[in-house]
SELOSE-394740 format. One line per 4 residues: number of its first residue (from 0); their letters; for each residue z, y, x of N, C-alpha, C. Coordinates in pm, 1 decimal, decimal comma. Last residue first. Layout:
% residues N
NUM = a = Z:Y:X:Z:Y:X:Z:Y:X ~ ...
//
This chain:
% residues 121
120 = xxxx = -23911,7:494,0:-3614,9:-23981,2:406,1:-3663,2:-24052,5:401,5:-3751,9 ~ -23886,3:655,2:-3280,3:-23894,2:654,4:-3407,2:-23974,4:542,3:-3476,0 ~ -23700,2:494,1:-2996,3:-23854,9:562,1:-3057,5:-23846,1:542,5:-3250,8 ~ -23444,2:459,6:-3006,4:-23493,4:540,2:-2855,4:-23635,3:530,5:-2893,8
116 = xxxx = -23275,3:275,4:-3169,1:-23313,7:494,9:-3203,0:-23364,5:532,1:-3115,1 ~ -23275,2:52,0:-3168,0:-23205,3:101,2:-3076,1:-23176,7:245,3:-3103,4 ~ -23529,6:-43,2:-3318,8:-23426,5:-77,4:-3300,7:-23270,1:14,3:-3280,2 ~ -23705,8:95,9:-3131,5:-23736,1:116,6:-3237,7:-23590,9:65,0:-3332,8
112 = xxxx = -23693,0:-121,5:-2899,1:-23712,8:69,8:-2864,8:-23633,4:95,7:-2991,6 ~ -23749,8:-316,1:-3002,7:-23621,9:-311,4:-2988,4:-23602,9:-180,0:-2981,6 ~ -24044,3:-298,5:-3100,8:-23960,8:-272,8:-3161,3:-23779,4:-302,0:-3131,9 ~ -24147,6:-333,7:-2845,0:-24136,7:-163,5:-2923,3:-24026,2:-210,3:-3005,1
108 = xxxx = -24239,6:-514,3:-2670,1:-24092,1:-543,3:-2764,6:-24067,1:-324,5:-2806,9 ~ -24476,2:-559,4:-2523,3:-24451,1:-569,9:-2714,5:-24362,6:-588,9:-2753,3 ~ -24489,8:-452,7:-2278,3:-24471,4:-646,6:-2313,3:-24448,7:-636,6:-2442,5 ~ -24475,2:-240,2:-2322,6:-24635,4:-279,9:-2191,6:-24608,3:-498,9:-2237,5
104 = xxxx = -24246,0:-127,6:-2384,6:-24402,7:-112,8:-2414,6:-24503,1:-211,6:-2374,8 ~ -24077,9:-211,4:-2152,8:-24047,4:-293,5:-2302,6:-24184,7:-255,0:-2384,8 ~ -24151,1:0,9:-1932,8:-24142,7:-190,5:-1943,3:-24142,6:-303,0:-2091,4 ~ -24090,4:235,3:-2067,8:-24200,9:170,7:-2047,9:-24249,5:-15,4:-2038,9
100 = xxxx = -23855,2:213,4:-2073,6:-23909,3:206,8:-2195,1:-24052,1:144,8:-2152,9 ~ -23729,4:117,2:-1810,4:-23695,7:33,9:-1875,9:-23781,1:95,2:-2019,9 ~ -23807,9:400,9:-1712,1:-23895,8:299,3:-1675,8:-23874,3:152,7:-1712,2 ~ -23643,0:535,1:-1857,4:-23795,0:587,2:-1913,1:-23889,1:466,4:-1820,0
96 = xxxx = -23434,8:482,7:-1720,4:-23420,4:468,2:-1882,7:-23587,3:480,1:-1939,1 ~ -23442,2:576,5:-1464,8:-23437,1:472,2:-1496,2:-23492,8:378,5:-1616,1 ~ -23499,4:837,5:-1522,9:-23558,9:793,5:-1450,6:-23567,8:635,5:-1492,0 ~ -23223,9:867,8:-1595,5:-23322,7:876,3:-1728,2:-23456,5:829,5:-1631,4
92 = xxxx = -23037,9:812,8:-1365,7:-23036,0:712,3:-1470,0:-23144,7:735,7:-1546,1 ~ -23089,2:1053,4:-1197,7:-23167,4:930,8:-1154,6:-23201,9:838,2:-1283,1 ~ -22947,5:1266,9:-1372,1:-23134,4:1223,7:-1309,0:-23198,1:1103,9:-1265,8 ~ -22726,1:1143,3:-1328,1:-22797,9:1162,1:-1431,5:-22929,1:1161,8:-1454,5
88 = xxxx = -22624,8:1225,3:-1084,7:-22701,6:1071,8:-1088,6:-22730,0:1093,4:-1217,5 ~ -22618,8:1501,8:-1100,4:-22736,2:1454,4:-1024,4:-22745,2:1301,9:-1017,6 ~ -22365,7:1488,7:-1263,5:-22518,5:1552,0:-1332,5:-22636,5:1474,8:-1264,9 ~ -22207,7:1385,8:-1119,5:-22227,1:1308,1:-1219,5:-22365,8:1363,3:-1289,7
84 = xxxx = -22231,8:1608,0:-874,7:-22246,7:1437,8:-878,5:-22285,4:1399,3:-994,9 ~ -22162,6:1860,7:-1060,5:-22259,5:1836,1:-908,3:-22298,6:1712,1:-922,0 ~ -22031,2:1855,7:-1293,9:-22120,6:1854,4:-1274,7:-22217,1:1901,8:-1154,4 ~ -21934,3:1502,6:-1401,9:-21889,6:1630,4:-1316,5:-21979,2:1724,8:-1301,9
80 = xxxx = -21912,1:1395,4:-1729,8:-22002,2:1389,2:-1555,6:-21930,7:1479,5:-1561,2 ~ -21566,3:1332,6:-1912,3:-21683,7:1404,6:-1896,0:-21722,0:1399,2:-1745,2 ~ -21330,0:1272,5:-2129,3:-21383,0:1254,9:-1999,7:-21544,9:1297,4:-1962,1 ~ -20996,4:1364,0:-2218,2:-21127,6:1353,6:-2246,9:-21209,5:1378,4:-2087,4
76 = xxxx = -20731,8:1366,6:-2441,5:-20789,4:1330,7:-2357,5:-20931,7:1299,6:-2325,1 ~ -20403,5:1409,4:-2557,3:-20571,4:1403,7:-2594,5:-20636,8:1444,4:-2427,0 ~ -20121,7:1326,3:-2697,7:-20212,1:1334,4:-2617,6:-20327,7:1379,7:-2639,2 ~ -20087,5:1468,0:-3060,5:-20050,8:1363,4:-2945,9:-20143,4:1418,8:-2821,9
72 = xxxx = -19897,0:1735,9:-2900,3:-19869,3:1585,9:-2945,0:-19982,1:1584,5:-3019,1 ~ -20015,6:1890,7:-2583,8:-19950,1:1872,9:-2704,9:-19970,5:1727,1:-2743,1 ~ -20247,8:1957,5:-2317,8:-20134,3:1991,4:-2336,5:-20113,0:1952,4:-2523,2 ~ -20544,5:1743,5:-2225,9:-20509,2:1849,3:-2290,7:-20332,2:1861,2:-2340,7
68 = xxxx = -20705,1:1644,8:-1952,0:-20607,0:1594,6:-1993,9:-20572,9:1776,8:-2040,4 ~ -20983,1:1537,0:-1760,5:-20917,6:1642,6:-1876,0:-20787,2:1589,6:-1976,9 ~ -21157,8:1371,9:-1576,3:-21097,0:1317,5:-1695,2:-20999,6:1478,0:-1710,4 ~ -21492,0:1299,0:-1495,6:-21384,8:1401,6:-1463,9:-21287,6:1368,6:-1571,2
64 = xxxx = -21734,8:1135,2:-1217,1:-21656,5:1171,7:-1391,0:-21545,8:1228,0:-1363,7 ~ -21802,0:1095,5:-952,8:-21945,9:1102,7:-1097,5:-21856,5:1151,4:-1234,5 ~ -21627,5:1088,1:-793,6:-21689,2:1212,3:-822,0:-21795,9:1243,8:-929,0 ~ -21535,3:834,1:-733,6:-21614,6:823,5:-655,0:-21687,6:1003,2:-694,9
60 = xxxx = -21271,9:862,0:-923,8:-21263,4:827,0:-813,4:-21353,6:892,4:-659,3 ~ -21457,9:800,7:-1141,1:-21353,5:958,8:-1138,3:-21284,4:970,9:-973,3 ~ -21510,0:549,8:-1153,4:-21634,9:682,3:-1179,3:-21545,2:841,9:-1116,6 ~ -21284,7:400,0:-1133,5:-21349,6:432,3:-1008,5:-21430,5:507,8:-1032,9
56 = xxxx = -21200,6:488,4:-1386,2:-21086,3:544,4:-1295,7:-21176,2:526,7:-1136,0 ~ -21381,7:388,9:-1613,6:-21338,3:560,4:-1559,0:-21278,7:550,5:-1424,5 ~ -21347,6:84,6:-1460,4:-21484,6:164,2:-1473,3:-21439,1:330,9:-1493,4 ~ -21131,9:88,2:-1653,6:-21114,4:84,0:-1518,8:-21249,5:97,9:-1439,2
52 = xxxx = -21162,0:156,4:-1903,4:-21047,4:222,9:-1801,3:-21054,6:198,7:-1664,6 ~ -21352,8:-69,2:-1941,7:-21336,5:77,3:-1963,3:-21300,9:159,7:-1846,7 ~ -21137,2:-269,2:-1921,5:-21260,2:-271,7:-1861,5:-21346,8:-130,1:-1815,3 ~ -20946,9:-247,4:-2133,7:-20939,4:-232,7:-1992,0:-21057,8:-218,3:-1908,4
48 = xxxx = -21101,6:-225,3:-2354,3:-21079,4:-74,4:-2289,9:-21010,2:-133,8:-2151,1 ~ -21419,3:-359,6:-2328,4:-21295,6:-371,3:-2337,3:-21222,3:-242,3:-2267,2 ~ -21797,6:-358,8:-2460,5:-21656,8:-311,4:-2351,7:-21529,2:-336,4:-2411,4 ~ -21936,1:-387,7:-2701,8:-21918,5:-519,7:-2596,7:-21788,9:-467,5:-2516,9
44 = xxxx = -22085,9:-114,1:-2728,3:-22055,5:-269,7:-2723,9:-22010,9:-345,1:-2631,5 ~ -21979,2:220,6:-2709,3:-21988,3:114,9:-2627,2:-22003,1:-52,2:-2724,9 ~ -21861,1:361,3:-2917,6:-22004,3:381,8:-2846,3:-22075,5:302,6:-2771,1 ~ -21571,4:273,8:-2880,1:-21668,9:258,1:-3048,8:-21786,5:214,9:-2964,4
40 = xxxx = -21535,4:405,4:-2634,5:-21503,5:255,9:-2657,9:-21573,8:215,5:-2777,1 ~ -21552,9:623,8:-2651,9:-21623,6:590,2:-2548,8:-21665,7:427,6:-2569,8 ~ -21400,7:694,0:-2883,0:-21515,6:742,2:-2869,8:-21577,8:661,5:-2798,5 ~ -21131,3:671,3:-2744,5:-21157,1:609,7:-2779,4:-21328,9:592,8:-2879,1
36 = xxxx = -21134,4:901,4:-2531,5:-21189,5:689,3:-2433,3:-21189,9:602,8:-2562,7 ~ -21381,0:1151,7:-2587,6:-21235,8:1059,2:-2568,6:-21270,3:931,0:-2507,5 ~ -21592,0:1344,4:-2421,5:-21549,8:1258,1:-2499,2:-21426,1:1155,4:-2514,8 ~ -21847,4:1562,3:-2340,8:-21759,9:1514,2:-2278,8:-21644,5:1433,0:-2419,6
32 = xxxx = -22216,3:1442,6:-2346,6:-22097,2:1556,6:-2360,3:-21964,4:1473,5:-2331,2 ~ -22427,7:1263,3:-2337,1:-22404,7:1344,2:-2456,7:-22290,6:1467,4:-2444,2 ~ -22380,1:1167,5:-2102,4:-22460,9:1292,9:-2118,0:-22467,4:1351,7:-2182,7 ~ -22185,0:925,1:-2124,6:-22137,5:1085,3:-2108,8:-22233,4:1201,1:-2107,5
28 = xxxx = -22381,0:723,6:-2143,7:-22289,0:822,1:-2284,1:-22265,9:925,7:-2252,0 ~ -22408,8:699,2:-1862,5:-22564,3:758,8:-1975,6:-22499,7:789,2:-2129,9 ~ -22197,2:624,2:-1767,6:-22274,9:705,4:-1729,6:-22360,8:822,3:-1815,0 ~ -22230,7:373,3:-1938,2:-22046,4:519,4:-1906,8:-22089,8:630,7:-1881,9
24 = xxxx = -22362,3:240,3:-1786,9:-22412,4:304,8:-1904,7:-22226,3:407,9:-1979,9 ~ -22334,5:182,3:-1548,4:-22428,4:304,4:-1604,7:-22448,0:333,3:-1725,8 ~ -22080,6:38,1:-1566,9:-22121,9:224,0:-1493,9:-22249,4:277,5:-1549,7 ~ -22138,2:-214,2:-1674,1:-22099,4:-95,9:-1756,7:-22087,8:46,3:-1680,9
20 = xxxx = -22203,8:-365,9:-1483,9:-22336,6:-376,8:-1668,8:-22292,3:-269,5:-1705,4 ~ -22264,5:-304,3:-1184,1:-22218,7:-361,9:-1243,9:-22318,7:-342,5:-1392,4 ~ -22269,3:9,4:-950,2:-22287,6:-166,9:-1006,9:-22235,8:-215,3:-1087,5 ~ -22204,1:237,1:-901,4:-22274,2:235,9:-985,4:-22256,8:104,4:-1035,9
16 = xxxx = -22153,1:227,6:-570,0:-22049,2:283,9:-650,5:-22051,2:254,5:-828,3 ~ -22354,1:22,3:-450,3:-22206,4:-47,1:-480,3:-22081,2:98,4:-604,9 ~ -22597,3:209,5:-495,0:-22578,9:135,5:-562,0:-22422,9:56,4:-579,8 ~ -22482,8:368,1:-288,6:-22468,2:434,9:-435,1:-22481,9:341,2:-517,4
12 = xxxx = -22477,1:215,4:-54,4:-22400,3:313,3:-124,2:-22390,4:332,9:-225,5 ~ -22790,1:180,5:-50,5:-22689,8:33,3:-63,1:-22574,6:127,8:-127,9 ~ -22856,4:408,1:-13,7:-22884,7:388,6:-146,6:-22802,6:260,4:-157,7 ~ -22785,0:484,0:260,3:-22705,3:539,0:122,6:-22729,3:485,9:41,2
8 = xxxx = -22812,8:94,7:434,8:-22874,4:242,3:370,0:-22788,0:333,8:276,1 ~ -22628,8:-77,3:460,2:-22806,3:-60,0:531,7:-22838,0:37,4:498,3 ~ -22304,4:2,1:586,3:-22416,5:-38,9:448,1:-22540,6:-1,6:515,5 ~ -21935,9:-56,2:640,5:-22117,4:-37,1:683,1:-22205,6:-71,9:581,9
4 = xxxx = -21718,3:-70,8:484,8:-21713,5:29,5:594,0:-21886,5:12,2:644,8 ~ -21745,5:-36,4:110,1:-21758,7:-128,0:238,0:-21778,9:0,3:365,5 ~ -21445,6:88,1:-82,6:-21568,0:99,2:9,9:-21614,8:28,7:106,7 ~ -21327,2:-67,8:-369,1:-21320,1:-87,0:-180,2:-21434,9:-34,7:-154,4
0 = x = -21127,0:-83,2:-626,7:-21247,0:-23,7:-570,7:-21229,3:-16,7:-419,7
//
């Protein structure tokens, strides 16, 4: 993870902290609550726990995620938004999420919505 030293705007910012296929949606699990990595990993398609892991470690990095590390055998471990940062891009993401539903309305793919569990069928 490299911060670029100049950007046209904060939002160039936030977008380089966020980018990619899997921050936001690391993101948009953790709203459910706070959760193991191997939880994270089921929940997830497609991710690789390196991939994962390394998506937590700049989320936790940049202040959007918090990782918890619990005392005894075995380990346990668990990651959860923060909640100043990781809450307030939360807002943004359902923002997001409600203008990717809409979009999929308006062109007749309901039924991926429907699909997915994000509208009843």
């Amino acid at each position: 993870m490299k911060m670029r030293d100049a950007f046209t705007c904060p939002l160039e910012l936030v977008h380089d902290m966020i980018k990619g296929k899997w921050k936001p949606i690391i993101l948009w699990r953790l709203r459910l609550g706070p959760t193991s990595l191997s939880r994270l990993e089921k929940d997830i398609d497609g991710i690789t726990q390196k991939m994962l892991l390394e998506h937590l470690k700049e989320l936790i990095d940049y202040g959007f995620v918090e990782k918890k590390t619990f005392d005894g055998y075995p380990l346990r471990v668990e990651y959860s938004l923060t909640e100043e940062q990781g809450r307030e891009l939360l807002e943004a993401l359902k923002i997001m999420q409600q203008i990717g539903i809409k979009y999929l309305k308006s062109h007749g793919k309901e039924d991926v919505l429907i699909e997915k569990g994000i509208l009843p069928g």
